[in-house]
CHARMM internal coordinates of N, CA and C (Angstrom, degrees):
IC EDIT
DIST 1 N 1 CA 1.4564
DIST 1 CA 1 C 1.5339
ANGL 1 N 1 CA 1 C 110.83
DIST 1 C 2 N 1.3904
ANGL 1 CA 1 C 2 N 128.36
DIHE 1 N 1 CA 1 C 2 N -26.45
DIST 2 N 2 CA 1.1303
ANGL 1 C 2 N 2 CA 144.92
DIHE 1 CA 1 C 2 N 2 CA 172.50
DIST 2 CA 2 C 1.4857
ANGL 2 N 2 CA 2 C 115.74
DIHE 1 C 2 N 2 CA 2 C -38.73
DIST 2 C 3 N 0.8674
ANGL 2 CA 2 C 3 N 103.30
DIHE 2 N 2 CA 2 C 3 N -55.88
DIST 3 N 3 CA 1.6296
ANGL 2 C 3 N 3 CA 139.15
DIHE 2 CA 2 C 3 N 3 CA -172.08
DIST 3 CA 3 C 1.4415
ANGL 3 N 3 CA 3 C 124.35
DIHE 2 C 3 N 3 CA 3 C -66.65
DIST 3 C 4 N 1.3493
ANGL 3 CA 3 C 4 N 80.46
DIHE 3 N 3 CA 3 C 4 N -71.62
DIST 4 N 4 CA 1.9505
ANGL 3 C 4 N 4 CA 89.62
DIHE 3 CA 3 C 4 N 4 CA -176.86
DIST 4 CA 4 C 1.4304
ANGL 4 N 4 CA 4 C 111.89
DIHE 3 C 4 N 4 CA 4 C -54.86
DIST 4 C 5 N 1.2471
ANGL 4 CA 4 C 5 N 106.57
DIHE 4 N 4 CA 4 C 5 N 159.42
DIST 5 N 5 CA 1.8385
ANGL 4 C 5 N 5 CA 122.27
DIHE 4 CA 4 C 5 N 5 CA 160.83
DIST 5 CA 5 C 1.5077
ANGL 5 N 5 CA 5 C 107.44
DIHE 4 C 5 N 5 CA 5 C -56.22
DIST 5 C 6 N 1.5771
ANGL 5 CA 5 C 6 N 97.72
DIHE 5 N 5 CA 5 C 6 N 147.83
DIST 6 N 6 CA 1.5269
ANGL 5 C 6 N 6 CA 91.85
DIHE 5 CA 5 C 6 N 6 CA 174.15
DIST 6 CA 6 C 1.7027
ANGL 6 N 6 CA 6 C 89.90
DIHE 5 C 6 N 6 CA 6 C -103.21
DIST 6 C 7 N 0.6917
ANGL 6 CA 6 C 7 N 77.14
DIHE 6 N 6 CA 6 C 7 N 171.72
DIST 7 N 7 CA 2.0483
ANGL 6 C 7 N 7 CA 98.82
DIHE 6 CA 6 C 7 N 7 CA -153.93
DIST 7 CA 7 C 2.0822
ANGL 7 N 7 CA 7 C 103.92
DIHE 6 C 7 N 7 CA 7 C -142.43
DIST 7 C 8 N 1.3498
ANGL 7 CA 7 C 8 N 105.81
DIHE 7 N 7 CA 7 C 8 N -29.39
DIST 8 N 8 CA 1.5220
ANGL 7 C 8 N 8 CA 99.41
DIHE 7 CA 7 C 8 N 8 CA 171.88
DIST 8 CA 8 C 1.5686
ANGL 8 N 8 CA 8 C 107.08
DIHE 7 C 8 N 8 CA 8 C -160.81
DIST 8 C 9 N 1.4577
ANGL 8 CA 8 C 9 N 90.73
DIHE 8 N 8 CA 8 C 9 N 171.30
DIST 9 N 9 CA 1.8596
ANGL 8 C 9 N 9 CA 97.39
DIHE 8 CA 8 C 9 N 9 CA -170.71
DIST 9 CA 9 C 1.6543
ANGL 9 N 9 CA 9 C 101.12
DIHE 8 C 9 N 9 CA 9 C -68.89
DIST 9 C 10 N 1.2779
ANGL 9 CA 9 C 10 N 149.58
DIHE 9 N 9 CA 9 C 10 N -16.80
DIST 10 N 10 CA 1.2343
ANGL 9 C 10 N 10 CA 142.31
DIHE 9 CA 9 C 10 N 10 CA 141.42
DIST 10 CA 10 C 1.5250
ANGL 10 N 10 CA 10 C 121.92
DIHE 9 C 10 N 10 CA 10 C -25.85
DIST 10 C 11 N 1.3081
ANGL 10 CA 10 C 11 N 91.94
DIHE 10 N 10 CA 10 C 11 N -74.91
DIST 11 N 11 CA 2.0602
ANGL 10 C 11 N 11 CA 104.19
DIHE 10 CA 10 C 11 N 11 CA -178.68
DIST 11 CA 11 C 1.7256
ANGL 11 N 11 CA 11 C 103.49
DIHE 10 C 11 N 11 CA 11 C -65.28
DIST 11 C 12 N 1.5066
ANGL 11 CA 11 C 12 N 111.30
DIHE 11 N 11 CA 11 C 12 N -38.25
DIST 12 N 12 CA 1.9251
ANGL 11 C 12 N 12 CA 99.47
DIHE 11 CA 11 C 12 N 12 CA 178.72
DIST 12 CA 12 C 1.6271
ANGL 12 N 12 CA 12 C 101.15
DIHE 11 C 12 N 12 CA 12 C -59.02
DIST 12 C 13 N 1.4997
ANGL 12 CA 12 C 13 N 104.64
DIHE 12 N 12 CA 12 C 13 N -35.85
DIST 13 N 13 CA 2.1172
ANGL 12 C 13 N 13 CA 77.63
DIHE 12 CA 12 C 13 N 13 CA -169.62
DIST 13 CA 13 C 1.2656
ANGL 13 N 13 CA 13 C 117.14
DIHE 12 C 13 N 13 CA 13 C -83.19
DIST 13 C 14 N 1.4757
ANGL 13 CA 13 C 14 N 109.90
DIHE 13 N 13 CA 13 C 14 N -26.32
DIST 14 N 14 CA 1.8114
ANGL 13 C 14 N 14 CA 100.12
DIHE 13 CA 13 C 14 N 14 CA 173.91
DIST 14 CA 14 C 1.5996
ANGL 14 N 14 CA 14 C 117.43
DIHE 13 C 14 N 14 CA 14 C -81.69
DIST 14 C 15 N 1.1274
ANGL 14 CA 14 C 15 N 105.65
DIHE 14 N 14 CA 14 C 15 N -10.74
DIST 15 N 15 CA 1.3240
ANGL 14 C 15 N 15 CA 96.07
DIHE 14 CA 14 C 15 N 15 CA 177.50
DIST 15 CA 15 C 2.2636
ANGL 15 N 15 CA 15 C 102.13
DIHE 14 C 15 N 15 CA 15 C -74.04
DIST 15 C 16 N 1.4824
ANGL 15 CA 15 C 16 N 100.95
DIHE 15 N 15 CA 15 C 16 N -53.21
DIST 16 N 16 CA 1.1791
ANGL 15 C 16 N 16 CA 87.10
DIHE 15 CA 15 C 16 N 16 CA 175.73
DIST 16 CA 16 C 1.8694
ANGL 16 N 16 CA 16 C 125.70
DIHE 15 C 16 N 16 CA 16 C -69.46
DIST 16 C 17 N 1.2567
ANGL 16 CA 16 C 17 N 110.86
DIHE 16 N 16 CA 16 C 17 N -5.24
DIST 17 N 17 CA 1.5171
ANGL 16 C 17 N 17 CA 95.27
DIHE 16 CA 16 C 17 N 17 CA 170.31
DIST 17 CA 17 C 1.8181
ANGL 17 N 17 CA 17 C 109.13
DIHE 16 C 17 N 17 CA 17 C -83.64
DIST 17 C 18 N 1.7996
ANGL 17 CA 17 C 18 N 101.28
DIHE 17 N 17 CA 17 C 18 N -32.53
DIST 18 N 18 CA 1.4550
ANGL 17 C 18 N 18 CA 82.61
DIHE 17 CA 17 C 18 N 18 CA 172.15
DIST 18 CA 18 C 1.5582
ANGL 18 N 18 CA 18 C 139.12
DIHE 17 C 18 N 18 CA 18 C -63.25
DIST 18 C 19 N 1.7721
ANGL 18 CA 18 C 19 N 100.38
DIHE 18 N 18 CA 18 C 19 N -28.24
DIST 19 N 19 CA 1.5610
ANGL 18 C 19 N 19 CA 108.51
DIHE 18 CA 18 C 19 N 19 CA -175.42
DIST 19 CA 19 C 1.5809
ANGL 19 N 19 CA 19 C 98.55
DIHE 18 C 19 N 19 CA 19 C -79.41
DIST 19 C 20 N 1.4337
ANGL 19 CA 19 C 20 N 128.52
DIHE 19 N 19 CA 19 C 20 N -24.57
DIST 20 N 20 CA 1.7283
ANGL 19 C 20 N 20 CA 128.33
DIHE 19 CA 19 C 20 N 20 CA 155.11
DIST 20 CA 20 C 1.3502
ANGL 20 N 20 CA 20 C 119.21
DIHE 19 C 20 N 20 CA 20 C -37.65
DIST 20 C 21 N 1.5415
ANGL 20 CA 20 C 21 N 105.53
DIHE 20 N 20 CA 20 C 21 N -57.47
DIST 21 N 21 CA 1.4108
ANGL 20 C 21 N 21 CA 98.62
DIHE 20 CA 20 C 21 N 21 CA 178.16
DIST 21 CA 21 C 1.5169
ANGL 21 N 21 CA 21 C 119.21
DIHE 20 C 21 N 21 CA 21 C -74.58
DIST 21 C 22 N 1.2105
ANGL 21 CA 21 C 22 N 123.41
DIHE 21 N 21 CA 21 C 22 N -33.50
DIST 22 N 22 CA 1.5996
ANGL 21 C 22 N 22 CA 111.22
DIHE 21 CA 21 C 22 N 22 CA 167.56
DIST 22 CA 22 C 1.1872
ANGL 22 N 22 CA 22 C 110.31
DIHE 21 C 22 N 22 CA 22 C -54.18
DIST 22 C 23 N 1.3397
ANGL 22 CA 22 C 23 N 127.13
DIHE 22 N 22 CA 22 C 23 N -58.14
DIST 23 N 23 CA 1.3706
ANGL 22 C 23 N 23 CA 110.32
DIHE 22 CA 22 C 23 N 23 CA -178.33
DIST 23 CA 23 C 1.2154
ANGL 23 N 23 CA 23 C 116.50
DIHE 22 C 23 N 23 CA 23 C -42.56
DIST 23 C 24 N 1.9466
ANGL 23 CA 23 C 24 N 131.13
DIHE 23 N 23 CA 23 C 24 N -67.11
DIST 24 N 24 CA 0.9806
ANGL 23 C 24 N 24 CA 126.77
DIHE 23 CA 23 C 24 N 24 CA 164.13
DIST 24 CA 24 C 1.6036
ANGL 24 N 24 CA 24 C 123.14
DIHE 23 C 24 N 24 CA 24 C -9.10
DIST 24 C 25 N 1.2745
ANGL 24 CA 24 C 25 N 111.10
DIHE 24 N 24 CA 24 C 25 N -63.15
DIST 25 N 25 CA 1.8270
ANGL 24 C 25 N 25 CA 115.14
DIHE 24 CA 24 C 25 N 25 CA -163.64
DIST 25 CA 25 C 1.4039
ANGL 25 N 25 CA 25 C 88.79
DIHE 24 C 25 N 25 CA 25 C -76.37
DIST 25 C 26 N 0.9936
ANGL 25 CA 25 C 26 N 145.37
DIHE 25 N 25 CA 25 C 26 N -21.38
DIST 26 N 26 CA 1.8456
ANGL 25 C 26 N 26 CA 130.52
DIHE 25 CA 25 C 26 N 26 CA -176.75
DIST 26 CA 26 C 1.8589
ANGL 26 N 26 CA 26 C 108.23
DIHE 25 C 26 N 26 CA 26 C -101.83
DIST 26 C 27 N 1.9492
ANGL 26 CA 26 C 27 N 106.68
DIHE 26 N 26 CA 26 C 27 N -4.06
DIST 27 N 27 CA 1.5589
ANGL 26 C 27 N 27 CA 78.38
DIHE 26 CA 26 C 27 N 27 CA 172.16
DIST 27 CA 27 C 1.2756
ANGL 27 N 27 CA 27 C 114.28
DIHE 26 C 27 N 27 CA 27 C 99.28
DIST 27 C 28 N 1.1595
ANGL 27 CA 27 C 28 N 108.74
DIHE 27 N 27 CA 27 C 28 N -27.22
DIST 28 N 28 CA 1.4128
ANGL 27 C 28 N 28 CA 118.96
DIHE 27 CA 27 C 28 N 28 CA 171.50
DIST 28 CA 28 C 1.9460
ANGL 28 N 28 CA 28 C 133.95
DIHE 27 C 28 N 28 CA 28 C -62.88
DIST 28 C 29 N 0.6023
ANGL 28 CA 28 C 29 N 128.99
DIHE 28 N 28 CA 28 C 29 N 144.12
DIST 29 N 29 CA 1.9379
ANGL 28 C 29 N 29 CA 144.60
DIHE 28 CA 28 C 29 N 29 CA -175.98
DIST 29 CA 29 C 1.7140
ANGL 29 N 29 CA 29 C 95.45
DIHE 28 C 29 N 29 CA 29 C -94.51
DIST 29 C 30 N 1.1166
ANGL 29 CA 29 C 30 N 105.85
DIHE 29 N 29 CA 29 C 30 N 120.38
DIST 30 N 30 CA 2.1069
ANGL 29 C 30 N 30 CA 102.05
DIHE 29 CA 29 C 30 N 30 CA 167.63
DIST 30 CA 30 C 1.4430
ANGL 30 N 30 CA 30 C 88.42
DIHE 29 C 30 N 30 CA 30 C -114.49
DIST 30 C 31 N 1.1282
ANGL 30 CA 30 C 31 N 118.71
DIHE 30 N 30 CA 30 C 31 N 154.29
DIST 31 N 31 CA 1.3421
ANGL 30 C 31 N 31 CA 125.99
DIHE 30 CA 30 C 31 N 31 CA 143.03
DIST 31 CA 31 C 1.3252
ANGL 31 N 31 CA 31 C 117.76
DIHE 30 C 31 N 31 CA 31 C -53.86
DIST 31 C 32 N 1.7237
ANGL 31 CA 31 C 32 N 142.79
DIHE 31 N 31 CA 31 C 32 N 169.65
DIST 32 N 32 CA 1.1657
ANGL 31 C 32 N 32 CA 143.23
DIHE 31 CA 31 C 32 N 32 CA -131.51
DIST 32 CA 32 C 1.5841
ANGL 32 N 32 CA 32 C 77.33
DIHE 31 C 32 N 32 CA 32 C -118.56
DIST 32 C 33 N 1.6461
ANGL 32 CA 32 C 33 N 101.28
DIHE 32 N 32 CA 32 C 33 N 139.04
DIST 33 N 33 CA 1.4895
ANGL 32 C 33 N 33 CA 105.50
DIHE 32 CA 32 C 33 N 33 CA 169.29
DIST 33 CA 33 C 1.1080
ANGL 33 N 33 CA 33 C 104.61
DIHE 32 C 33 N 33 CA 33 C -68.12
DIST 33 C 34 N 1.7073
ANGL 33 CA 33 C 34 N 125.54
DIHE 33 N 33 CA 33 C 34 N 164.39
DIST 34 N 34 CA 1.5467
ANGL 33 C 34 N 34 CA 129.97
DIHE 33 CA 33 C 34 N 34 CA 174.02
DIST 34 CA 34 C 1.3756
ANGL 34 N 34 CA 34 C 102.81
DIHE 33 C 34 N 34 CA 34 C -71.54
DIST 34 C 35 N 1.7124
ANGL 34 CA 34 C 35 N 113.93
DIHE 34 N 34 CA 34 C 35 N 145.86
DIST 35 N 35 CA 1.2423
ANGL 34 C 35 N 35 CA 124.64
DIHE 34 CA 34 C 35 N 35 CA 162.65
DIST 35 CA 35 C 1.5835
ANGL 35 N 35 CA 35 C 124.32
DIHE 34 C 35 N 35 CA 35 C -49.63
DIST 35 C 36 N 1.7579
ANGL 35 CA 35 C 36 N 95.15
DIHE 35 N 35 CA 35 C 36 N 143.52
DIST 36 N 36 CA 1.6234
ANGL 35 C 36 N 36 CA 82.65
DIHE 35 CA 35 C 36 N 36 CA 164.87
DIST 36 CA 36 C 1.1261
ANGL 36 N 36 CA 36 C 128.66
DIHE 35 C 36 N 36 CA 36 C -62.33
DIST 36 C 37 N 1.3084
ANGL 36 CA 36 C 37 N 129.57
DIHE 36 N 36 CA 36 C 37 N 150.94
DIST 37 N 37 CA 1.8666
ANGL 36 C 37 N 37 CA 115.76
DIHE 36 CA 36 C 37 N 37 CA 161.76
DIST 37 CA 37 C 1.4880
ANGL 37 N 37 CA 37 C 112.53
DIHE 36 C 37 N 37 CA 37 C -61.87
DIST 37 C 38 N 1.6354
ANGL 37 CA 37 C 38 N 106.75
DIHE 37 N 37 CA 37 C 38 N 155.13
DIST 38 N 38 CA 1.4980
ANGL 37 C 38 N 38 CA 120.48
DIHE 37 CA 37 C 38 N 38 CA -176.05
DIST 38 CA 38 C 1.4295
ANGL 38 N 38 CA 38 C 100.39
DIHE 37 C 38 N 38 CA 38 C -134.75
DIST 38 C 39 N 1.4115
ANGL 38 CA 38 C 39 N 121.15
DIHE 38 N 38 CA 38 C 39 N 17.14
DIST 39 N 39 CA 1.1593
ANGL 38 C 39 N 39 CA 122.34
DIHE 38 CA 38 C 39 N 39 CA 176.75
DIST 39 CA 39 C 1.2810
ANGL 39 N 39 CA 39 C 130.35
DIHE 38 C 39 N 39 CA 39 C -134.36
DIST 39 C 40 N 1.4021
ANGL 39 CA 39 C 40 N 103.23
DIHE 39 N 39 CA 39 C 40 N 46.84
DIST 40 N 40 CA 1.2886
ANGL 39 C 40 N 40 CA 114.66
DIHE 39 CA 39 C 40 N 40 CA -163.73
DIST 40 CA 40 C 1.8862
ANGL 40 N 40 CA 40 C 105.17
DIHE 39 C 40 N 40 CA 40 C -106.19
DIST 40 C 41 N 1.3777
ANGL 40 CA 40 C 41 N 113.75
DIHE 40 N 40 CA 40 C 41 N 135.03
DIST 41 N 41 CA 1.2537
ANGL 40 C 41 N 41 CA 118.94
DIHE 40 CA 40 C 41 N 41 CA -174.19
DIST 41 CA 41 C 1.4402
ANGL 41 N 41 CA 41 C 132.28
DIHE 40 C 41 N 41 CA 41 C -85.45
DIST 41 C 42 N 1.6298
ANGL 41 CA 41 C 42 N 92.44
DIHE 41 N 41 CA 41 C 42 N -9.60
DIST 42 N 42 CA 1.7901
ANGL 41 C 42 N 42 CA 126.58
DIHE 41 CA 41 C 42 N 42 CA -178.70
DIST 42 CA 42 C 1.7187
ANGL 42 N 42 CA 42 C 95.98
DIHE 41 C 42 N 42 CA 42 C 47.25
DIST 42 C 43 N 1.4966
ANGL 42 CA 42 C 43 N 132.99
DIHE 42 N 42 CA 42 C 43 N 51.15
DIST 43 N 43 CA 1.3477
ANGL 42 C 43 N 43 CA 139.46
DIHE 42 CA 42 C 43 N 43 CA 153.85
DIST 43 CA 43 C 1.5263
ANGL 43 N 43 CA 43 C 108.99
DIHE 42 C 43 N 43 CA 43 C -82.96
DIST 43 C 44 N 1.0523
ANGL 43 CA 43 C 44 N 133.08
DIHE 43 N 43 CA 43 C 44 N -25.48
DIST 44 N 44 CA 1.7311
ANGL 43 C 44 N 44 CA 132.02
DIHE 43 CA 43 C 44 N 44 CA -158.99
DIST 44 CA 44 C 1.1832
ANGL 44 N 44 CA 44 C 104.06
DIHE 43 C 44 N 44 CA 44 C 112.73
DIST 44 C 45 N 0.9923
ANGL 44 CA 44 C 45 N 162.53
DIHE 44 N 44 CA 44 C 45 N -41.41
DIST 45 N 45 CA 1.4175
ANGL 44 C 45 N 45 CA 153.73
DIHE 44 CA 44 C 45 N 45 CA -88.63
DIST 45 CA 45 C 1.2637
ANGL 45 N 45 CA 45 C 116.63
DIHE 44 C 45 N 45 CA 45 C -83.52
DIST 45 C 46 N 1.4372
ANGL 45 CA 45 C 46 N 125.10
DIHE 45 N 45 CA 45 C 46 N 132.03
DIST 46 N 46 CA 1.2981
ANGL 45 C 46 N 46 CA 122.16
DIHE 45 CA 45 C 46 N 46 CA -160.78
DIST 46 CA 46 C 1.4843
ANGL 46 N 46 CA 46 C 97.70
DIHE 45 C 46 N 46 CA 46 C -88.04
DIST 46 C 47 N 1.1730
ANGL 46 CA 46 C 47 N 113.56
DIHE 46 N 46 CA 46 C 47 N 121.18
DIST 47 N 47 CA 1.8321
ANGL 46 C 47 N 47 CA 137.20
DIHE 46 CA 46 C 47 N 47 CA -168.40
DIST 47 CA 47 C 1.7722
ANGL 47 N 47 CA 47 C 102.69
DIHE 46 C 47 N 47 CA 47 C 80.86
DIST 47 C 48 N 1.5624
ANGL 47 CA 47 C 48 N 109.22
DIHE 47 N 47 CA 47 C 48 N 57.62
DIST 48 N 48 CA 1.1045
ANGL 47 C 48 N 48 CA 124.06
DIHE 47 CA 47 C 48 N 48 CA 167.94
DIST 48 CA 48 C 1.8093
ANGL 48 N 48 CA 48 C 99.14
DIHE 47 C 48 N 48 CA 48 C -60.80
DIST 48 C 49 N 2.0477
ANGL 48 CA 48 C 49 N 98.71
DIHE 48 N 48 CA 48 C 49 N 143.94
DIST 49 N 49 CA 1.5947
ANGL 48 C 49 N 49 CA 92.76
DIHE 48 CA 48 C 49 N 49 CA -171.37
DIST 49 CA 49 C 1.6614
ANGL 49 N 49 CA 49 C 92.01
DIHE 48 C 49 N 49 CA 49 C -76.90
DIST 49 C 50 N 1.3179
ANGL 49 CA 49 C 50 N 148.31
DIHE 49 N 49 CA 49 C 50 N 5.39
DIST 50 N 50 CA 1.0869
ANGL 49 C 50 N 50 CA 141.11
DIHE 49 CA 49 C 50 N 50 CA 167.26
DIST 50 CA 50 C 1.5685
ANGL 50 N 50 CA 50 C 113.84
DIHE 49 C 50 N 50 CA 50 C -62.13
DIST 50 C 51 N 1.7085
ANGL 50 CA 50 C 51 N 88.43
DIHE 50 N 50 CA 50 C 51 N -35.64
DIST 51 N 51 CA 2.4326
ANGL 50 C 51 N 51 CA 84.99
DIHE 50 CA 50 C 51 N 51 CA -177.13
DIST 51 CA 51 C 1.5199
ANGL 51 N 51 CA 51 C 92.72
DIHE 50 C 51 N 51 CA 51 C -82.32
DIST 51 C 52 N 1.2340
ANGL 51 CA 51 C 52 N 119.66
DIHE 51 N 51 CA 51 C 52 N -8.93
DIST 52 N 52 CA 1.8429
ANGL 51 C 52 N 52 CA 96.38
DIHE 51 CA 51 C 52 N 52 CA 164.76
DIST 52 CA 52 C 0.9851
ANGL 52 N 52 CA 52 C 115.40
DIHE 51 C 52 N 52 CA 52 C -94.11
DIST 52 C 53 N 1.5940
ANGL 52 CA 52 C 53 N 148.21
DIHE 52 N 52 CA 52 C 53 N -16.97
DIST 53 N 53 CA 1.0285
ANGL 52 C 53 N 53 CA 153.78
DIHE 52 CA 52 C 53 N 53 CA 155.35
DIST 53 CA 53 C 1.5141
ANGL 53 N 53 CA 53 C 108.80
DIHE 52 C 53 N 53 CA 53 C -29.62
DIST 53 C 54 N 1.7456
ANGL 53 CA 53 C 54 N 86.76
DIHE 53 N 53 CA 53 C 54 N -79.09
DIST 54 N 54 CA 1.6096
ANGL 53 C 54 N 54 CA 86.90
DIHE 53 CA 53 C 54 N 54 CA 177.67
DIST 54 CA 54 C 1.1238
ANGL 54 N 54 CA 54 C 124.21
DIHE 53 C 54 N 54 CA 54 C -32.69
DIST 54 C 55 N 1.3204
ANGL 54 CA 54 C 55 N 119.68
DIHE 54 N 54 CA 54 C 55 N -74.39
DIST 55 N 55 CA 1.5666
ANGL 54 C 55 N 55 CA 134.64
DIHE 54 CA 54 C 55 N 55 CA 179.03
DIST 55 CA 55 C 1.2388
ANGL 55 N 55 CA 55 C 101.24
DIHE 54 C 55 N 55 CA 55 C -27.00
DIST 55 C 56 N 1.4347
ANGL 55 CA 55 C 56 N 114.74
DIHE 55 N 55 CA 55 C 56 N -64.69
DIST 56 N 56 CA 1.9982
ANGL 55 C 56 N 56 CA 105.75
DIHE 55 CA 55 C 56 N 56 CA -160.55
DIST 56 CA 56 C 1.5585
ANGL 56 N 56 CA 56 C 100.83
DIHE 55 C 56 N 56 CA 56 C -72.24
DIST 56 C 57 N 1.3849
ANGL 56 CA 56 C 57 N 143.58
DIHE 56 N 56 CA 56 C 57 N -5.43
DIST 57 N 57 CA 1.1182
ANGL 56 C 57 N 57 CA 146.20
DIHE 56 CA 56 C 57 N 57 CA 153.85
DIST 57 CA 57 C 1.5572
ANGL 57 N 57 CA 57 C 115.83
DIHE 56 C 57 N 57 CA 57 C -50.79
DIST 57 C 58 N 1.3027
ANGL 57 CA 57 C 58 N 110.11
DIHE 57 N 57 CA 57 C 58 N -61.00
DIST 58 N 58 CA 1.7651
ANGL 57 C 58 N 58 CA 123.75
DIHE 57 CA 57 C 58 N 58 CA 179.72
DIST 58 CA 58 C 1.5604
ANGL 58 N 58 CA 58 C 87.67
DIHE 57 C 58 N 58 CA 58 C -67.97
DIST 58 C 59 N 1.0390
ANGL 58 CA 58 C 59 N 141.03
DIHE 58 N 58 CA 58 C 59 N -34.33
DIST 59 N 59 CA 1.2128
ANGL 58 C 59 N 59 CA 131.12
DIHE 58 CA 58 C 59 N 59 CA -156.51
DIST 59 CA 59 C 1.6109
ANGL 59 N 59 CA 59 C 98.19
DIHE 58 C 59 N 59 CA 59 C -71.03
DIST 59 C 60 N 1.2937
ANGL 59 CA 59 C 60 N 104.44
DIHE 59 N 59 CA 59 C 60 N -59.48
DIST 60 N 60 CA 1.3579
ANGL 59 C 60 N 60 CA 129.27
DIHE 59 CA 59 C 60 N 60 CA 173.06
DIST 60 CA 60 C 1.1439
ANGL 60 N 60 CA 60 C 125.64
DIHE 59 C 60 N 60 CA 60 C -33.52
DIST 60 C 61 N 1.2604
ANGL 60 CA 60 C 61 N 120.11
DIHE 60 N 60 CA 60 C 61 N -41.68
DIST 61 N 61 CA 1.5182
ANGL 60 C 61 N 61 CA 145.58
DIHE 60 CA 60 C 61 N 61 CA -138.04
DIST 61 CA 61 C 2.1234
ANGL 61 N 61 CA 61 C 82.00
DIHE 60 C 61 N 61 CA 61 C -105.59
DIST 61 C 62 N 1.5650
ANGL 61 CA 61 C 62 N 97.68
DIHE 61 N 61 CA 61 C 62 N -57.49
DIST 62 N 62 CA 1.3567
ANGL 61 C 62 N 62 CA 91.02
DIHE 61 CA 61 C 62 N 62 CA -174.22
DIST 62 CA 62 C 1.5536
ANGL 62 N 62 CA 62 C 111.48
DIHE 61 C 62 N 62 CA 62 C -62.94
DIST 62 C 63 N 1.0107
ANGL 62 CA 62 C 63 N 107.69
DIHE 62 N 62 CA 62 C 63 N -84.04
DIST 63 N 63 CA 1.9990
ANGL 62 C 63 N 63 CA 101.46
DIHE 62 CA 62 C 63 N 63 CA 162.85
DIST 63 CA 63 C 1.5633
ANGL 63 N 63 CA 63 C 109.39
DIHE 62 C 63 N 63 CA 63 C 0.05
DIST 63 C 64 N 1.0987
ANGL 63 CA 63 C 64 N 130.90
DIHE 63 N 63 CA 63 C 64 N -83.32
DIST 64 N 64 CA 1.4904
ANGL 63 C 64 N 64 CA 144.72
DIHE 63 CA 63 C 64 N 64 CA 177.18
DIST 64 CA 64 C 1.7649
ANGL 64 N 64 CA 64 C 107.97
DIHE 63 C 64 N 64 CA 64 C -27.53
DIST 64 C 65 N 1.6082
ANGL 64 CA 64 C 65 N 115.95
DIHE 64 N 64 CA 64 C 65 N -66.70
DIST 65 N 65 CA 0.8270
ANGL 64 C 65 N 65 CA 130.03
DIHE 64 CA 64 C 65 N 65 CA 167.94
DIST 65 CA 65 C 1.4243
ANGL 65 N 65 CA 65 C 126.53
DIHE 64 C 65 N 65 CA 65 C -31.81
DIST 65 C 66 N 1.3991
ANGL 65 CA 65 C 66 N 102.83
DIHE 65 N 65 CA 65 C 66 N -69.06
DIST 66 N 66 CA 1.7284
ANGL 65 C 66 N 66 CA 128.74
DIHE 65 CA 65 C 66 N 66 CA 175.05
DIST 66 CA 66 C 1.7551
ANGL 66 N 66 CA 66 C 104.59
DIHE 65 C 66 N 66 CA 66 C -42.90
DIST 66 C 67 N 1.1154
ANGL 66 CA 66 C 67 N 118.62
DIHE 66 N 66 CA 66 C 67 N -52.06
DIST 67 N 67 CA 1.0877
ANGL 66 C 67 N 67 CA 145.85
DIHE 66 CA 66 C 67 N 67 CA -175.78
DIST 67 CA 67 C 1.7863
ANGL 67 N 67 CA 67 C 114.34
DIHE 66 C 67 N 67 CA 67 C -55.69
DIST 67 C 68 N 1.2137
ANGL 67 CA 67 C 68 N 101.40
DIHE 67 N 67 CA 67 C 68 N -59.22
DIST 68 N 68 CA 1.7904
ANGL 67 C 68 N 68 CA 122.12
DIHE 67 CA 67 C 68 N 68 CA 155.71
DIST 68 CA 68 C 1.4281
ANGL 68 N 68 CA 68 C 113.40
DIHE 67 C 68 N 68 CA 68 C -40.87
DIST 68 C 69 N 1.3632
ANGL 68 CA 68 C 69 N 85.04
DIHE 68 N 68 CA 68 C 69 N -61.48
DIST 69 N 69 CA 1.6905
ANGL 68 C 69 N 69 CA 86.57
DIHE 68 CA 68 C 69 N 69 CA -161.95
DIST 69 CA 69 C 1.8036
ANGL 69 N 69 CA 69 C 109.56
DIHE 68 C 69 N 69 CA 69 C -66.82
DIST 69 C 70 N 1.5484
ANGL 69 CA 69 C 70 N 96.40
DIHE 69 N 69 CA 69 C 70 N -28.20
DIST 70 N 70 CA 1.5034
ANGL 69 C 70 N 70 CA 96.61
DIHE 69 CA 69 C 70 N 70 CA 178.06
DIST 70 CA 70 C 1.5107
ANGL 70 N 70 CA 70 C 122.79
DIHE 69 C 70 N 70 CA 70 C -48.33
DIST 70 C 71 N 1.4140
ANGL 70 CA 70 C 71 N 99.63
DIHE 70 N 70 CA 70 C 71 N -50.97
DIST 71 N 71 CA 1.3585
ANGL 70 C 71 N 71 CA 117.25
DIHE 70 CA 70 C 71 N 71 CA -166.73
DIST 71 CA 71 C 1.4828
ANGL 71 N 71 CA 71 C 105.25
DIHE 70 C 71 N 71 CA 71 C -91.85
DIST 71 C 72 N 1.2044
ANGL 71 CA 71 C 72 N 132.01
DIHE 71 N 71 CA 71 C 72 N -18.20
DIST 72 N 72 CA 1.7769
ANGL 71 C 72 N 72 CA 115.27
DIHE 71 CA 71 C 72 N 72 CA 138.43
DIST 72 CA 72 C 1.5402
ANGL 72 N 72 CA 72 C 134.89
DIHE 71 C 72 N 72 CA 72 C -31.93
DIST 72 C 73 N 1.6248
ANGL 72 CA 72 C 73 N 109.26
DIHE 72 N 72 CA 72 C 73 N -48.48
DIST 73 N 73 CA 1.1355
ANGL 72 C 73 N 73 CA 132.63
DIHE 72 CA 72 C 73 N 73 CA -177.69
DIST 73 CA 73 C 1.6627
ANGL 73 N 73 CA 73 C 125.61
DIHE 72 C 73 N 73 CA 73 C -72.81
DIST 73 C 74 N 1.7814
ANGL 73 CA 73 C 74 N 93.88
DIHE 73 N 73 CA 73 C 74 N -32.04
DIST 74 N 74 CA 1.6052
ANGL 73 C 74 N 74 CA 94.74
DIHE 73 CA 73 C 74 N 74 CA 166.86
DIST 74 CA 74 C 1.6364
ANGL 74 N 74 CA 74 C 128.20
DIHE 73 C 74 N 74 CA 74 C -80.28
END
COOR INIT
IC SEED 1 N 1 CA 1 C
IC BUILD
């Protein structure tokens, strides 16, 4: 789950409660995942704010990650 793209508002929240709780068990501070959108028109829209959602989620997720792994290593 780590890994993959998030692809829907299902996989964005568990992915961020799971990378929450690692942080949690190591002690660690994340910055605040990005908000959901509240402005979505549910037309299709090509650059729906949902495919940026996602994105700043994976974005997130990597940041978060990077961050983990750093502070494993020290």
């Amino acid at each position: 789950m780590l890994s993959r793209p998030v692809t829907d508002l299902d996989s964005a929240r568990q992915l961020i409660g799971a990378v929450s709780a690692l942080a949690d068990q190591q002690g660690l501070g994340l910055r605040r995942p990005p908000p959901e959108p509240t402005t979505c028109c549910a037309r299709g829209c090509n650059g729906c704010v949902w495919e940026g959602y996602f994105a700043a989620v994976d974005y997130w997720r990597d940041e978060a990650l990077l961050k983990l792994d750093a502070d494993r290593a020290a």
